[in-house]
Residue frames as qw, qx, qy, qz and C-alpha x, y, z in Angstrom:
[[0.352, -0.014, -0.019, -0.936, 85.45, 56.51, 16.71],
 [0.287, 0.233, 0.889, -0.270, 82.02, 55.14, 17.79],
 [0.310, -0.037, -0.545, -0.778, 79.27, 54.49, 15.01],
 [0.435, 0.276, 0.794, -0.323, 75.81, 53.80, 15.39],
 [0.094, 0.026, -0.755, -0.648, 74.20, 52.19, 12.37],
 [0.578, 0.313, 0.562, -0.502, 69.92, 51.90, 12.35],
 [0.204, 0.106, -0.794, -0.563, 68.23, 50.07, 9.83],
 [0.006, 0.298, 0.955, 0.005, 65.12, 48.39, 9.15],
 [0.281, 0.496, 0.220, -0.792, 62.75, 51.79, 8.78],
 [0.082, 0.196, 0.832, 0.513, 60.51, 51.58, 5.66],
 [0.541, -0.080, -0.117, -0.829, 56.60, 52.40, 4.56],
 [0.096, -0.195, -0.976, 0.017, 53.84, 50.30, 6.30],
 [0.380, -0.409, -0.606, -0.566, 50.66, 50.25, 6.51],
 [0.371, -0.576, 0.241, -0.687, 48.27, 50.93, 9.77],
 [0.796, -0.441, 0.309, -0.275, 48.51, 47.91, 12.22],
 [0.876, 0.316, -0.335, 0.144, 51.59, 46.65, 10.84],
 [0.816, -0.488, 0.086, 0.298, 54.88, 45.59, 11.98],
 [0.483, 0.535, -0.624, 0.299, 58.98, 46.73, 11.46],
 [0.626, -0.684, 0.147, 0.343, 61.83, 46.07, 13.70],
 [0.344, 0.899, -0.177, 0.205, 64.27, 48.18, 13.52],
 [0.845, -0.154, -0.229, 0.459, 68.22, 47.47, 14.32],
 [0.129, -0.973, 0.138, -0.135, 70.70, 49.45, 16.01],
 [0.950, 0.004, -0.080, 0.300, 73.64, 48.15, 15.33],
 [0.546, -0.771, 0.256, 0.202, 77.47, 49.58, 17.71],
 [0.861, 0.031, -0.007, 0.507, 81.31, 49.51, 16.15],
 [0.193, 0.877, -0.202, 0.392, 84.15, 51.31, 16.16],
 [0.477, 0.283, -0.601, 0.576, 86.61, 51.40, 19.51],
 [0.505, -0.621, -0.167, -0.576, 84.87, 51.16, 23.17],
 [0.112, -0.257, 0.893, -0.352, 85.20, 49.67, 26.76],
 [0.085, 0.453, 0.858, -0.225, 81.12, 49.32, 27.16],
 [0.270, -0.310, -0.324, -0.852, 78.22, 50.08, 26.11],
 [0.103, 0.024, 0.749, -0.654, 75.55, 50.89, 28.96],
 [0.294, 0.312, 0.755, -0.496, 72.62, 51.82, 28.10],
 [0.109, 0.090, 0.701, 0.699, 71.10, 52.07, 24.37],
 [0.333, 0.417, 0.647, -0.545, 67.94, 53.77, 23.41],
 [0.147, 0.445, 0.699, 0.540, 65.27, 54.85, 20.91],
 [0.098, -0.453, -0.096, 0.881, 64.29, 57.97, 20.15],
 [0.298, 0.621, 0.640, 0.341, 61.64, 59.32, 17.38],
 [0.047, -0.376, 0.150, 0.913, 61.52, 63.10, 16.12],
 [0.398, 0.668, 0.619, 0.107, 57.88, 63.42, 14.05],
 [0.387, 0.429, 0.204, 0.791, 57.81, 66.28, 11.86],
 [0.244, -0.635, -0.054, -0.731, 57.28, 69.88, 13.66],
 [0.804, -0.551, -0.174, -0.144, 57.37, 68.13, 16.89],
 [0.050, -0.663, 0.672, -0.327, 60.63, 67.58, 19.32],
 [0.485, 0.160, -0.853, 0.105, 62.36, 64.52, 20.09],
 [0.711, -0.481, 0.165, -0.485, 60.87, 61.98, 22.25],
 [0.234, -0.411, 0.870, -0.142, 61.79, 58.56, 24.12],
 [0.724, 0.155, -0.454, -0.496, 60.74, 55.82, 22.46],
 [0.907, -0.419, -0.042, -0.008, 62.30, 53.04, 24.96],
 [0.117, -0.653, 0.735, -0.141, 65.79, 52.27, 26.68],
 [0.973, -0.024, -0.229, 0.000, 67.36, 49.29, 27.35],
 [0.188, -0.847, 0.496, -0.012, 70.18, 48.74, 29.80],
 [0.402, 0.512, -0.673, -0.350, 73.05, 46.52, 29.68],
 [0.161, -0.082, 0.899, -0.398, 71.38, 44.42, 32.18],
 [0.018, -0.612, -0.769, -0.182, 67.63, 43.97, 30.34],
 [0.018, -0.503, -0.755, 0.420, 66.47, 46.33, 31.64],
 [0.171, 0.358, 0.690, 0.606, 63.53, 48.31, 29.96],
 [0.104, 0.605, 0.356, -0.705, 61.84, 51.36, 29.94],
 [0.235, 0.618, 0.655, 0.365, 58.58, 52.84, 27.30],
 [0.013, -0.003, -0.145, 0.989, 57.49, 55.54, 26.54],
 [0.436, 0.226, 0.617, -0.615, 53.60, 55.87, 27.17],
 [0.649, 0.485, -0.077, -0.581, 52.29, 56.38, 23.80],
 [0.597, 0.464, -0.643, -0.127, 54.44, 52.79, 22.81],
 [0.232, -0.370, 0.816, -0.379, 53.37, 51.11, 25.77],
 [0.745, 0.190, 0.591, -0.244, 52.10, 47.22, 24.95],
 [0.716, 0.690, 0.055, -0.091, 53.13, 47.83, 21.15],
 [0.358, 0.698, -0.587, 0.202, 57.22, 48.27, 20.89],
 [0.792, -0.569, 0.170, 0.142, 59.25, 45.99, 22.60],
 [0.366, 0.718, -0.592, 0.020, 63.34, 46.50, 22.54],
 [0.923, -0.308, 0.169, 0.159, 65.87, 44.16, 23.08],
 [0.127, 0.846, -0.518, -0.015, 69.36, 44.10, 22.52],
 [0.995, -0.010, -0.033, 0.089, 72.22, 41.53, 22.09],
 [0.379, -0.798, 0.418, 0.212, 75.18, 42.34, 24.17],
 [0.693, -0.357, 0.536, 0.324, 77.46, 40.61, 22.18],
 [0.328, 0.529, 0.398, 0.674, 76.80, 42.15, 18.63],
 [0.247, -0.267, -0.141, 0.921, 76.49, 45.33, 20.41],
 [0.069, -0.163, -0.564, -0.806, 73.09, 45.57, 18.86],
 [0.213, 0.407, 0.683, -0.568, 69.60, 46.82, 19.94],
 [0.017, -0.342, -0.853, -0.393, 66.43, 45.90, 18.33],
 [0.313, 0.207, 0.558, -0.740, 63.23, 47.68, 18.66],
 [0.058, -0.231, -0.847, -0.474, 59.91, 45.74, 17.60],
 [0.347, 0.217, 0.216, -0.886, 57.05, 48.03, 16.75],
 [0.045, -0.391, -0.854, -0.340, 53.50, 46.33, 16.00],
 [0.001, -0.646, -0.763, -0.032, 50.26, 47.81, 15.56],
 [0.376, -0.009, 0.197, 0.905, 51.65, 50.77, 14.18],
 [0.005, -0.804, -0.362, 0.472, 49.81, 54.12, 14.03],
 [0.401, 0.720, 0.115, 0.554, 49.66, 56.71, 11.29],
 [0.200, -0.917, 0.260, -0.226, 51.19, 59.08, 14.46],
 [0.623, -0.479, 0.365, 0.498, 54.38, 56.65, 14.96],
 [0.753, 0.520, 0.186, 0.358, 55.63, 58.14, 11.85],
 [0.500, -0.798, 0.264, 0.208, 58.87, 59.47, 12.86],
 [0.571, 0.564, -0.540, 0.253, 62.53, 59.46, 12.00],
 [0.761, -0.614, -0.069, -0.198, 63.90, 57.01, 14.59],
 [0.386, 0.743, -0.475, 0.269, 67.07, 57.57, 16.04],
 [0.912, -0.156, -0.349, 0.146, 69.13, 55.20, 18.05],
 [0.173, -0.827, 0.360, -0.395, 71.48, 56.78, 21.16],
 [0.805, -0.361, -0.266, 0.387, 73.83, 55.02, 23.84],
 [0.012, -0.811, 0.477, -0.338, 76.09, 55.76, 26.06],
 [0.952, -0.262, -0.154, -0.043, 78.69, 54.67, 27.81],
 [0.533, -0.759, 0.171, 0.334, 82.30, 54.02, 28.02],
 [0.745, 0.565, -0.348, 0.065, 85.23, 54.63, 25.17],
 [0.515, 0.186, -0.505, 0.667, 88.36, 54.42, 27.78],
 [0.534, -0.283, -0.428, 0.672, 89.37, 55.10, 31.20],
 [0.250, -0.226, -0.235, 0.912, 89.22, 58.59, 30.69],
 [0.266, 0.007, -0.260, -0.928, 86.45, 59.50, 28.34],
 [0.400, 0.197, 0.613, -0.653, 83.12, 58.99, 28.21],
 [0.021, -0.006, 0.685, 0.729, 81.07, 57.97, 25.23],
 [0.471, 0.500, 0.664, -0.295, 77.67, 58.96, 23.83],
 [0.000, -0.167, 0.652, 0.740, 76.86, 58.83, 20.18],
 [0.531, 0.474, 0.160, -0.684, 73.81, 59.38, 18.05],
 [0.454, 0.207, 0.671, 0.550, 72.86, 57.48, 14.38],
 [0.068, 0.012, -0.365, -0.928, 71.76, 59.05, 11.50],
 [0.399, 0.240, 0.173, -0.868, 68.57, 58.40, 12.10],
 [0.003, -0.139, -0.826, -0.547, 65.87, 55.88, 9.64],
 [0.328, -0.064, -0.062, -0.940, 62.62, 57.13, 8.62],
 [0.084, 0.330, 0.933, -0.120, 59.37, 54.90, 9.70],
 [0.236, 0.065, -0.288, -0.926, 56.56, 55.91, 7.89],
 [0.085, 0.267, 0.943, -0.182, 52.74, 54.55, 8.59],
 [0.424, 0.352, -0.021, -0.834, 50.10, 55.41, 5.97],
 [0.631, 0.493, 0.572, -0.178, 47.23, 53.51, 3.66]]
């Protein structure tokens, strides 16, 4: 079974910094493409950024010039650093991939989710 583990969510203040981790295990061939996701209250899930397993990088507008992700193929692990934080990026932020488990199956998998929280 594939796990995804996030960490690194927390209370901060307006124009601070987290980064948050997103961290793969369990049984897989590959992992393709890994994103971020955010879910504010009363609102519906949005894209925060992708990353494929080649670099490559996509934002979502409202986190464009402030987040940047990255990932480290080889700990299966994707990073996203958020500065100059906003009382509206408060969100639960939820980490997603997809990819392959075997030959025959496919694999996408959700975490549980860590809360990011940006208030005075």
């Amino acid at each position: 079974q594939v796990q995804l583990v996030e960490s690194g969510g927390g209370l901060v203040q307006p124009g601070g910094s987290l980064r948050l981790s997103c961290a793969a295990s369990g049984s897989f061939l590959w992992i393709n493409t890994m994103y971020w996701y955010r879910q504010a209250p009363g609102k519906e899930r949005e894209l925060v950024a992708s990353i494929t397993n080649g670099g490559t990088t996509n934002y979502g507008d409202s986190v464009k010039g402030r987040f940047t992700i990255s990932r480290d193929n080889a700990k299966n692990t994707a990073y996203l650093q958020m500065n100059s934080l906003k009382p509206e990026d408060t969100a639960v932020y939820y980490c997603n991939a997809d990819g392959r488990v075997n030959a025959w199956r496919s694999l996408e998998v959700w975490g549980q989710g860590t809360l990011v929280t940006v208030s005075s």
